[in-house]
The first five atom37 places (N, CA, C, CB, O) and aatype in JSON, in Angstrom:
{
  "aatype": [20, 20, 20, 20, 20, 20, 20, 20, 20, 20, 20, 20, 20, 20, 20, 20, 20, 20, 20, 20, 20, 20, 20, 20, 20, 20, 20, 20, 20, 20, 20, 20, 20, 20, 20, 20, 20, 20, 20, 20, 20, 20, 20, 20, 20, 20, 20, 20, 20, 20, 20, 20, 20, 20, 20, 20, 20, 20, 20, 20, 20, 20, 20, 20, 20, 20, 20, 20, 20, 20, 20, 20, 20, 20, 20, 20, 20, 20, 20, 20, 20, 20, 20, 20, 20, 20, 20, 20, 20, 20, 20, 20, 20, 20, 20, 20, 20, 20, 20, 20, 20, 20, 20, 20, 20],
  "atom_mask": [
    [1, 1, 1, 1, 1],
    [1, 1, 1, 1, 1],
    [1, 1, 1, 1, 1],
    [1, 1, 1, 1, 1],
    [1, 1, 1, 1, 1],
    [1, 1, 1, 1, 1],
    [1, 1, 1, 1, 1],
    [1, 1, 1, 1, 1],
    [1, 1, 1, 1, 1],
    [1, 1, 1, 1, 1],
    [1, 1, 1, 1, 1],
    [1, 1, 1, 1, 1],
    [1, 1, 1, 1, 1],
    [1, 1, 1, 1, 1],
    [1, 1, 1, 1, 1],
    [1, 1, 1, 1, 1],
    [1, 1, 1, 1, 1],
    [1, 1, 1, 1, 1],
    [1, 1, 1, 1, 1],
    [1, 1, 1, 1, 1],
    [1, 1, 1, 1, 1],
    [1, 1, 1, 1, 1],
    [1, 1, 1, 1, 1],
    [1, 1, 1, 1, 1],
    [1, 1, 1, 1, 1],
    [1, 1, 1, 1, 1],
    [1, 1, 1, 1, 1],
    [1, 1, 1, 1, 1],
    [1, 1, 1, 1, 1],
    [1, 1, 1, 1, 1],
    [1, 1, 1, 1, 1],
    [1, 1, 1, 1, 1],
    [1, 1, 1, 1, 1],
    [1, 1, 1, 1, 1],
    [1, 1, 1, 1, 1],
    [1, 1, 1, 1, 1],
    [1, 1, 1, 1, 1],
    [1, 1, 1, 1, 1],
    [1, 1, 1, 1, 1],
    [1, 1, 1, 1, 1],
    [1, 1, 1, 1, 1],
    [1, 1, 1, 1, 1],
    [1, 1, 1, 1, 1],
    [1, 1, 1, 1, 1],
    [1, 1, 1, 1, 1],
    [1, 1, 1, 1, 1],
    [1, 1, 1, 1, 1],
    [1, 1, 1, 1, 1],
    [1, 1, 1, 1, 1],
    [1, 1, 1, 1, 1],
    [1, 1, 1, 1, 1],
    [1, 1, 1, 1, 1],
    [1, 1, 1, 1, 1],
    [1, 1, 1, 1, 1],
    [1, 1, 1, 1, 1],
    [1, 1, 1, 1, 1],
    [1, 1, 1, 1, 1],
    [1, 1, 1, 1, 1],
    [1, 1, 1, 1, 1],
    [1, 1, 1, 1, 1],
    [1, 1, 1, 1, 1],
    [1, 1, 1, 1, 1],
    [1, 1, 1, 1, 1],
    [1, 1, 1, 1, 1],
    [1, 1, 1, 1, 1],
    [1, 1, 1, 1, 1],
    [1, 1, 1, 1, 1],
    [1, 1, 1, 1, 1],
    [1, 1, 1, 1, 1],
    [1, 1, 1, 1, 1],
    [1, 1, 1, 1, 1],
    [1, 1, 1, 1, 1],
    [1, 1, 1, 1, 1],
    [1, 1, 1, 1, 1],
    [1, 1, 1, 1, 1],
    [1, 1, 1, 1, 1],
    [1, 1, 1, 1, 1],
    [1, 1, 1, 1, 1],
    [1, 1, 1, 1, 1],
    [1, 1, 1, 1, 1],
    [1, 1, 1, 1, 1],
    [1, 1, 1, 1, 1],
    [1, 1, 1, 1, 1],
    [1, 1, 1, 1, 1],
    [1, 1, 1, 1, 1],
    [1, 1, 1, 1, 1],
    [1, 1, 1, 1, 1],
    [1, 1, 1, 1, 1],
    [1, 1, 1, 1, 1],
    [1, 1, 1, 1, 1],
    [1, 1, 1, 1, 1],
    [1, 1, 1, 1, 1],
    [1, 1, 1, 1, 1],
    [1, 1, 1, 1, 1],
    [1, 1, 1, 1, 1],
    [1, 1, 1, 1, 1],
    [1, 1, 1, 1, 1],
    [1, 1, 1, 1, 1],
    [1, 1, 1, 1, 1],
    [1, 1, 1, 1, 1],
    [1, 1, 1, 1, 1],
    [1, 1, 1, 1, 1],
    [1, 1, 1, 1, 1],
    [1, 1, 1, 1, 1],
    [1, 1, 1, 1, 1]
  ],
  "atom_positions": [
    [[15.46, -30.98, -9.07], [14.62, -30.49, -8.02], [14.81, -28.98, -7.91], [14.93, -31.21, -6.67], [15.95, -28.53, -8.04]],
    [[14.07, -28.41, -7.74], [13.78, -26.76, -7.89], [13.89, -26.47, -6.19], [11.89, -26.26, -8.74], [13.76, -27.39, -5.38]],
    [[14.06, -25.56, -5.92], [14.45, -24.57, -4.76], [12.78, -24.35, -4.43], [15.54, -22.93, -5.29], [11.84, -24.21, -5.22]],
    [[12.82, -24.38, -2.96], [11.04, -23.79, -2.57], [11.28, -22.44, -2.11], [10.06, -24.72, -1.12], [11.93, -22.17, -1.1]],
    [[10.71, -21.57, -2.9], [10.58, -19.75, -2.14], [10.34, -20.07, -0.83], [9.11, -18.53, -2.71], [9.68, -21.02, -0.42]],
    [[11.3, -18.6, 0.24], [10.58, -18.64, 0.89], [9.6, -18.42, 1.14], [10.8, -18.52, 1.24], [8.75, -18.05, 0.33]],
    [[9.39, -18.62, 2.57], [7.62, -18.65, 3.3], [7.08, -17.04, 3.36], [7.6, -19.37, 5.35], [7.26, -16.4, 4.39]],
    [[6.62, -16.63, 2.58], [5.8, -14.73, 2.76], [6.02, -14.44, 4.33], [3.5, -14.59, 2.38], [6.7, -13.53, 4.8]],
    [[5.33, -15.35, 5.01], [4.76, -15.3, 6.28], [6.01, -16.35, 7.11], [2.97, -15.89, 6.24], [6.22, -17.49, 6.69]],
    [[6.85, -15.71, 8.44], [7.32, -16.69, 8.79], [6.87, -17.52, 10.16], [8.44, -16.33, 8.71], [7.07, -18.63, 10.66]],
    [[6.13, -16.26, 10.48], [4.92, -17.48, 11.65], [3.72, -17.23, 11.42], [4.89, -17.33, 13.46], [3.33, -16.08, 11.24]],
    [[3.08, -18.1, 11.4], [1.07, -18.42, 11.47], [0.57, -16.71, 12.41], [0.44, -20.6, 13.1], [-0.33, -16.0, 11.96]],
    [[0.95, -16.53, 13.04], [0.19, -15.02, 13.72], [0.5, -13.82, 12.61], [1.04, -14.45, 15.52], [-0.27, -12.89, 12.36]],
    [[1.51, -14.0, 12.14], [2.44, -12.6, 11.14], [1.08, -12.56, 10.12], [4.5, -13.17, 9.99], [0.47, -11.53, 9.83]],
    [[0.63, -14.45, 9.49], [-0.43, -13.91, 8.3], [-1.52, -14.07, 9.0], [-0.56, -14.7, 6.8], [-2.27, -14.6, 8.18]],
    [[-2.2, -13.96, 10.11], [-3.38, -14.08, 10.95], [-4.06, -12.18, 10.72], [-2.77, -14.67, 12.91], [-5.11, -11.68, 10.32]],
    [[-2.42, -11.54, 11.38], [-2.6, -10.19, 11.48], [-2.82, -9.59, 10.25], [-1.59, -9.61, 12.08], [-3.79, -8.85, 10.1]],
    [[-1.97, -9.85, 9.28], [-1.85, -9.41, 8.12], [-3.43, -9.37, 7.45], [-0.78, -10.29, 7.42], [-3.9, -8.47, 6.75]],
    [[-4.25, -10.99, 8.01], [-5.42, -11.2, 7.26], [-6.24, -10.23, 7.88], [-5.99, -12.64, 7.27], [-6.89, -9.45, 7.19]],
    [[-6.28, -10.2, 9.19], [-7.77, -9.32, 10.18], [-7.08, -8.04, 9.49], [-7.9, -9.31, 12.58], [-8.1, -7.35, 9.38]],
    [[-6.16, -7.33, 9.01], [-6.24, -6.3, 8.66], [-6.85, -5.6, 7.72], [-5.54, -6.18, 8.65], [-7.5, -4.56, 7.64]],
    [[-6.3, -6.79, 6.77], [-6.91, -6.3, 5.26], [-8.22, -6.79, 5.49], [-6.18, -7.0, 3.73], [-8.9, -6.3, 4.59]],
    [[-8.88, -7.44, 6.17], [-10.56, -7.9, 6.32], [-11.44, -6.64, 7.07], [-10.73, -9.5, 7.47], [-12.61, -6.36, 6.85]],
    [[-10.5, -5.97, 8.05], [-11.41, -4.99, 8.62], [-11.09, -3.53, 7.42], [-10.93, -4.69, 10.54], [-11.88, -2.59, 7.55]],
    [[-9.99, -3.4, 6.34], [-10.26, -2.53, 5.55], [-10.9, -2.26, 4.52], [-9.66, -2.31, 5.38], [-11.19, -1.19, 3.98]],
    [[-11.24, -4.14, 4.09], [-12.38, -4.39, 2.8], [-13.96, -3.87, 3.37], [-12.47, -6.38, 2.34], [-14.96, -3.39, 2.83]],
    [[-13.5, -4.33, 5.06], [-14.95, -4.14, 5.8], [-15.43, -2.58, 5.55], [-14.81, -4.45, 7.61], [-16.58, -2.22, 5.3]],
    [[-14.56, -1.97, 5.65], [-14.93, -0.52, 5.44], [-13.96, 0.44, 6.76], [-16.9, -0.39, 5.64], [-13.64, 1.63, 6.66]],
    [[-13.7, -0.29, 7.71], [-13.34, -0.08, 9.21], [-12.27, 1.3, 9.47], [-12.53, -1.58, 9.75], [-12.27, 2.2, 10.31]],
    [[-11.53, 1.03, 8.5], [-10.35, 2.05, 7.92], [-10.18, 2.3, 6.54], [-9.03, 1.61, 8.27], [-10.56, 1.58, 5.62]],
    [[-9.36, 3.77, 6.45], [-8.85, 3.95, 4.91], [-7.47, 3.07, 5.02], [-8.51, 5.81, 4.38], [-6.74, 2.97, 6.0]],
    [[-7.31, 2.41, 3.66], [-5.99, 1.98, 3.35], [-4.71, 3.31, 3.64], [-6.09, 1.47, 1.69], [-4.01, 3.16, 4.64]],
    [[-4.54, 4.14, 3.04], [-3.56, 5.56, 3.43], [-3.22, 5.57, 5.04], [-4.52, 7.2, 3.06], [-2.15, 5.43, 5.64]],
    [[-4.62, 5.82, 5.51], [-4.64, 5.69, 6.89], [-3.79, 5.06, 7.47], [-5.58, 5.27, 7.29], [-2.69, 5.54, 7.75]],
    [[-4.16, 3.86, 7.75], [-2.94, 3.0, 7.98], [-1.62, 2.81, 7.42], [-3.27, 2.05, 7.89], [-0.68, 2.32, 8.05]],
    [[-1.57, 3.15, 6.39], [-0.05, 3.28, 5.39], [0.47, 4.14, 6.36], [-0.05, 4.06, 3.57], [1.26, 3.67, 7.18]],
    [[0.1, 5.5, 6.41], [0.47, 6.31, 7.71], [0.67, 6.19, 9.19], [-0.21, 7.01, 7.77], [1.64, 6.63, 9.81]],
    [[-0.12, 5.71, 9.56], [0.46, 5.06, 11.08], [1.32, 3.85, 11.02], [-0.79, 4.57, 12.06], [1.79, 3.51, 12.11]],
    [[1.68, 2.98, 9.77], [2.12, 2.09, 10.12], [3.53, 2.67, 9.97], [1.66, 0.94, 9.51], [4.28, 2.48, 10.92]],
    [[3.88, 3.19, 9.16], [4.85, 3.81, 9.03], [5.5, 4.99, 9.97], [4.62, 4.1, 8.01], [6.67, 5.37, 9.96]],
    [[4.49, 5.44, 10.71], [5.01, 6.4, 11.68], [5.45, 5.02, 13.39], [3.33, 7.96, 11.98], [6.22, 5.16, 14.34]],
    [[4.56, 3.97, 13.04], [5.31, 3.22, 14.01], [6.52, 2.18, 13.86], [4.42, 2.61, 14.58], [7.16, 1.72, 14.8]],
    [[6.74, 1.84, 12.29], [7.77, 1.66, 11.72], [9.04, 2.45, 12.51], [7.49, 2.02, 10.36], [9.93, 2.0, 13.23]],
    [[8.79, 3.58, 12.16], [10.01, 4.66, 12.53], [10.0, 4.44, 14.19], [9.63, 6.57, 12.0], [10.95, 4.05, 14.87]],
    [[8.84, 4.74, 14.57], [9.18, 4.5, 16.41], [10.0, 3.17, 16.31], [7.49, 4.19, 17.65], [11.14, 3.38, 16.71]],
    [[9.85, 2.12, 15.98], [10.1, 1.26, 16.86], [11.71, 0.76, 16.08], [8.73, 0.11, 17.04], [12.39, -0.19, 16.48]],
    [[12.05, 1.69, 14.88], [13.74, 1.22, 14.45], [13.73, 2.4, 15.3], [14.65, 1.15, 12.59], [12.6, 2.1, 14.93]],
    [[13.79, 3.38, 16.01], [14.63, 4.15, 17.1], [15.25, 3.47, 17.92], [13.96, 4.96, 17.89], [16.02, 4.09, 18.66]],
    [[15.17, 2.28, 18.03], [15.67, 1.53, 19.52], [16.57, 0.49, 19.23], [14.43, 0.8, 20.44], [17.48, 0.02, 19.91]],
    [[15.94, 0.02, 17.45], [17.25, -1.05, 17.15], [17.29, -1.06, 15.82], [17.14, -2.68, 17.69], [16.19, -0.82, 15.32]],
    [[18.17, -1.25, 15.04], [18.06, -1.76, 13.43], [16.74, -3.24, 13.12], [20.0, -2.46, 12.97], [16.84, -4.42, 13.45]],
    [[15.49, -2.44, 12.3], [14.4, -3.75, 11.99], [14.92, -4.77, 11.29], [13.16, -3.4, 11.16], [15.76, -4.49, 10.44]],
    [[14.63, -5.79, 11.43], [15.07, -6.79, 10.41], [14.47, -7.48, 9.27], [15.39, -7.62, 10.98], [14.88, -8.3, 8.45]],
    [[12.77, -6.56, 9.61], [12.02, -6.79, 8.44], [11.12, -7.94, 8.63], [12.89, -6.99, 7.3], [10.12, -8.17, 7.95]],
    [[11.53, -8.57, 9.51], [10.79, -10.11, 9.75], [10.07, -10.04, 11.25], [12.13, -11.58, 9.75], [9.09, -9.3, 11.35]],
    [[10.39, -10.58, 12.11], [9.1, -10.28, 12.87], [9.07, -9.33, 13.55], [8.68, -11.13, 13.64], [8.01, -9.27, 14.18]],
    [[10.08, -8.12, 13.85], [9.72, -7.08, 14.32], [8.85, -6.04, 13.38], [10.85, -6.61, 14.79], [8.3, -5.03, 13.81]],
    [[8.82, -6.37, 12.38], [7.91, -5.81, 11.27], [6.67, -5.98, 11.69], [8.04, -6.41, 9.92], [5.77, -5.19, 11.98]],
    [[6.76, -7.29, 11.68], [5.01, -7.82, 12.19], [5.0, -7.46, 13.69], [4.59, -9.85, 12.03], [3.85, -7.75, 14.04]],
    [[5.73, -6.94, 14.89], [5.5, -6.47, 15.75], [4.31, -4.9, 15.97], [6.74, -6.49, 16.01], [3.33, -4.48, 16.58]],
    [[5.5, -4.5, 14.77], [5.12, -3.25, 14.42], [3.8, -3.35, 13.68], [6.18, -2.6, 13.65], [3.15, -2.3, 13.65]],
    [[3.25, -4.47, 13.04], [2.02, -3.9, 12.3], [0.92, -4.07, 13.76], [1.5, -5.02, 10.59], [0.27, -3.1, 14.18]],
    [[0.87, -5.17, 14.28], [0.29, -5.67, 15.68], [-0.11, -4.27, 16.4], [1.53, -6.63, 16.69], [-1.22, -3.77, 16.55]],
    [[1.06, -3.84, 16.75], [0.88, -2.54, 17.26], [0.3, -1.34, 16.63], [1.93, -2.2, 17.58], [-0.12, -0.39, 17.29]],
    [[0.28, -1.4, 15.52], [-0.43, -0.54, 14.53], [-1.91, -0.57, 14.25], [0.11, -0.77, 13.38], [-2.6, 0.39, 13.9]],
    [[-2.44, -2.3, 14.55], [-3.4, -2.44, 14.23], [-4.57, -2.31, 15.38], [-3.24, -3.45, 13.58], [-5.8, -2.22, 15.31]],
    [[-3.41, -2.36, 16.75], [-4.07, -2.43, 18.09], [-4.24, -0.64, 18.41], [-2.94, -3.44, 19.38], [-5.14, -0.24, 19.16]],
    [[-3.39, 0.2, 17.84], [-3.43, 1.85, 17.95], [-4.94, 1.87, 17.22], [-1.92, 2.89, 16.95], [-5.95, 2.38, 17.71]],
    [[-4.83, 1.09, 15.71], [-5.99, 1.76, 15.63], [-7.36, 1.55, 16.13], [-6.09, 1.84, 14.64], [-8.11, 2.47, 16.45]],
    [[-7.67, 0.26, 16.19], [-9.02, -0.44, 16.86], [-8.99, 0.78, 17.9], [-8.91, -2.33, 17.64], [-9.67, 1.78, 17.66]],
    [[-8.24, 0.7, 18.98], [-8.19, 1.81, 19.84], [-8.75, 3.39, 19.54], [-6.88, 1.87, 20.09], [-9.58, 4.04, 20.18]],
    [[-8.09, 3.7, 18.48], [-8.83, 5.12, 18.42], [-9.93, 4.92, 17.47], [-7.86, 6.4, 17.89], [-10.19, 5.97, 16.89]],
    [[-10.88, 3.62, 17.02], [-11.82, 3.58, 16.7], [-12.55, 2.92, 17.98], [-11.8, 3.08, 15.48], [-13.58, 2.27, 17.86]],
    [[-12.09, 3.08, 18.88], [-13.22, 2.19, 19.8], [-13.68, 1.36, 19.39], [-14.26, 2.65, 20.24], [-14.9, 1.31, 19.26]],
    [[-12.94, 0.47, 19.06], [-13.08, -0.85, 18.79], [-12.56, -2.23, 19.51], [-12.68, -0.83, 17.74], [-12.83, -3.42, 19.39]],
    [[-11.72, -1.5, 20.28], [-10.98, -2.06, 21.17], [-10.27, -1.87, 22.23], [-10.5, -2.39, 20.77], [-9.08, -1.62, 22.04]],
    [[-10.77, -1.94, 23.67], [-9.88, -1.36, 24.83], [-8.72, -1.79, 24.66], [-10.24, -1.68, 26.2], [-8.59, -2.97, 24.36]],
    [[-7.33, -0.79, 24.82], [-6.37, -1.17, 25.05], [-6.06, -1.73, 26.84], [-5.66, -0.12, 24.47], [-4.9, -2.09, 27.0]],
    [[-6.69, -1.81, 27.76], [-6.51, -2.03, 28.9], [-7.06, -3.75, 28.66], [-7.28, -0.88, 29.93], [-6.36, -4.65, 29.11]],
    [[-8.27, -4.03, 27.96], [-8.42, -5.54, 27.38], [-7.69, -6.06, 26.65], [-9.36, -5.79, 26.77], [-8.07, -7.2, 26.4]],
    [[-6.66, -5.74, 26.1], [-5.82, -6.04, 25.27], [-4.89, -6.56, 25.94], [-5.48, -5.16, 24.52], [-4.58, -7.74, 26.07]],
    [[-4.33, -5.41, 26.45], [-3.21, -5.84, 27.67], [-3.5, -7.05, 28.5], [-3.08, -4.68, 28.78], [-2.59, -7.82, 28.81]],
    [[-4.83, -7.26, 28.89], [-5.01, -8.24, 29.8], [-4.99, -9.53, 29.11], [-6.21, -8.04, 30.53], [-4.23, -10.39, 29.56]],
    [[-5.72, -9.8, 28.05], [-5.65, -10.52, 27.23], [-4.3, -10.81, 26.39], [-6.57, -10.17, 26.65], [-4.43, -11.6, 25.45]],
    [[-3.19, -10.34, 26.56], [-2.2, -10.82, 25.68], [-1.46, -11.44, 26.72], [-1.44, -9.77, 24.77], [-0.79, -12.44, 26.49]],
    [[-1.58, -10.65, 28.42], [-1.06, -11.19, 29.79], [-1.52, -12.83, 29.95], [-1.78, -10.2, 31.12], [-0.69, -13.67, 30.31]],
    [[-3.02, -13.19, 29.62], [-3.21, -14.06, 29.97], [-2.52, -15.16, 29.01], [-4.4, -14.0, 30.23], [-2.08, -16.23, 29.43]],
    [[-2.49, -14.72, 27.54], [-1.56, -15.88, 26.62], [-0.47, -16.01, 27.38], [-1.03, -15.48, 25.02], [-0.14, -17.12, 27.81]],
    [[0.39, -14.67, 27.7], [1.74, -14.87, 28.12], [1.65, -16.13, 28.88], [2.34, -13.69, 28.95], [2.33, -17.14, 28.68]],
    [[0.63, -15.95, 29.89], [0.69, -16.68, 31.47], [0.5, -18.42, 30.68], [-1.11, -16.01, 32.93], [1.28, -19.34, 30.96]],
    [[-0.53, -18.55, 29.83], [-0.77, -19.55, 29.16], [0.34, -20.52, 28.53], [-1.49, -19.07, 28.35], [0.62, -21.65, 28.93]],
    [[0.89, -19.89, 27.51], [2.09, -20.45, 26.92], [3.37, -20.73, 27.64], [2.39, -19.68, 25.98], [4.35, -21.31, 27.16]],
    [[3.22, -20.21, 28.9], [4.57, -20.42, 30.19], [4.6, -21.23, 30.83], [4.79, -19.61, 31.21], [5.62, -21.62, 31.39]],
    [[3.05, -21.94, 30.98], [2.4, -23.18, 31.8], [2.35, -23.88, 30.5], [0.78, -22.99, 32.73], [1.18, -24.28, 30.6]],
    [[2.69, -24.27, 29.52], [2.34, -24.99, 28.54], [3.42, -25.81, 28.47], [2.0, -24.33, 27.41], [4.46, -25.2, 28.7]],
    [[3.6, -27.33, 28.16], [4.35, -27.85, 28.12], [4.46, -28.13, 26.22], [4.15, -28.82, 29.21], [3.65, -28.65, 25.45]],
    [[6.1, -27.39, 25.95], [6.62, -27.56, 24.82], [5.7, -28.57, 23.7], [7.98, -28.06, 25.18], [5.45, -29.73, 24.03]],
    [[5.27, -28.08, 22.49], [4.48, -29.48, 22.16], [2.4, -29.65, 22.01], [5.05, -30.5, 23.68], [1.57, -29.91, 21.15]],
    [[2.46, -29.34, 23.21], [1.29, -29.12, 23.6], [0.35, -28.34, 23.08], [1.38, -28.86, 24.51], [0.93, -27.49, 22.42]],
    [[-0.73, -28.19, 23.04], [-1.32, -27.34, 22.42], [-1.99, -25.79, 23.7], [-2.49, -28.38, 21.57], [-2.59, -26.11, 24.72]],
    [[-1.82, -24.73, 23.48], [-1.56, -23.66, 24.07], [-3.51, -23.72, 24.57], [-0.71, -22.27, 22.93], [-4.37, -24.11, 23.78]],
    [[-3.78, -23.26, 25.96], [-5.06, -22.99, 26.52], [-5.34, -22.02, 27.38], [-5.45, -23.91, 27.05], [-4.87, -21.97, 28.51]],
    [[-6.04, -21.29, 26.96], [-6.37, -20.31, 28.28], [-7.44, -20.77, 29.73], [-7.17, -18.96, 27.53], [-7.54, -19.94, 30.64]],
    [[-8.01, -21.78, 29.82], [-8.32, -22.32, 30.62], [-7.68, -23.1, 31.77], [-8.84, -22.73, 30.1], [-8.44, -23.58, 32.6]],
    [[-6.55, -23.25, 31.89], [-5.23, -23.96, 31.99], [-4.99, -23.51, 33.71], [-3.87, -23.3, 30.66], [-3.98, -23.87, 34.31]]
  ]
}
């Protein structure tokens, strides 16, 4: 029996983000560089505060990278964002373990 690689992706949102990214850069939406550059300048912000571990604070950091930029393309209020990630919070807190997560709730 052979060993299974790990998983690329270690939660379902890490390759969600990963996908809308590269879909809005095939789209035309951004330059690839572009983002190489901000992701990396928020890379660096966000190991100021702790050693990354490469795994999901990585994907924190792209999240945030990808939400800077929609933002300075007006593509996306960051004040809707905020509200909208408040309401998952509120969602998944009322959720019983198991369950499947609702914003109607």
């Amino acid at each position: 029996m052979t060993a299974q690689p790990d998983p690329v992706f270690t939660e379902p949102w890490h390759a969600q983000v990963f996908a809308l990214t590269v879909y809005l850069n095939e789209a035309g939406q951004f330059d690839w560089p572009d983002w190489a550059t901000q992701f990396g300048a928020m890379l660096k912000q966000h190991g100021l505060s702790k050693d990354l571990d490469g795994g999901h604070d990585y994907f924190i950091a792209w999240l945030d990278t990808l939400e800077q930029v929609l933002a300075q393309m007006a593509l996306a209020d960051p004040q809707e964002a905020e509200k909208v990630k408040a309401d998952w919070e509120a969602a998944y807190l009322r959720t019983p373990h198991g369950a499947p997560v609702s914003l109607d709730g």
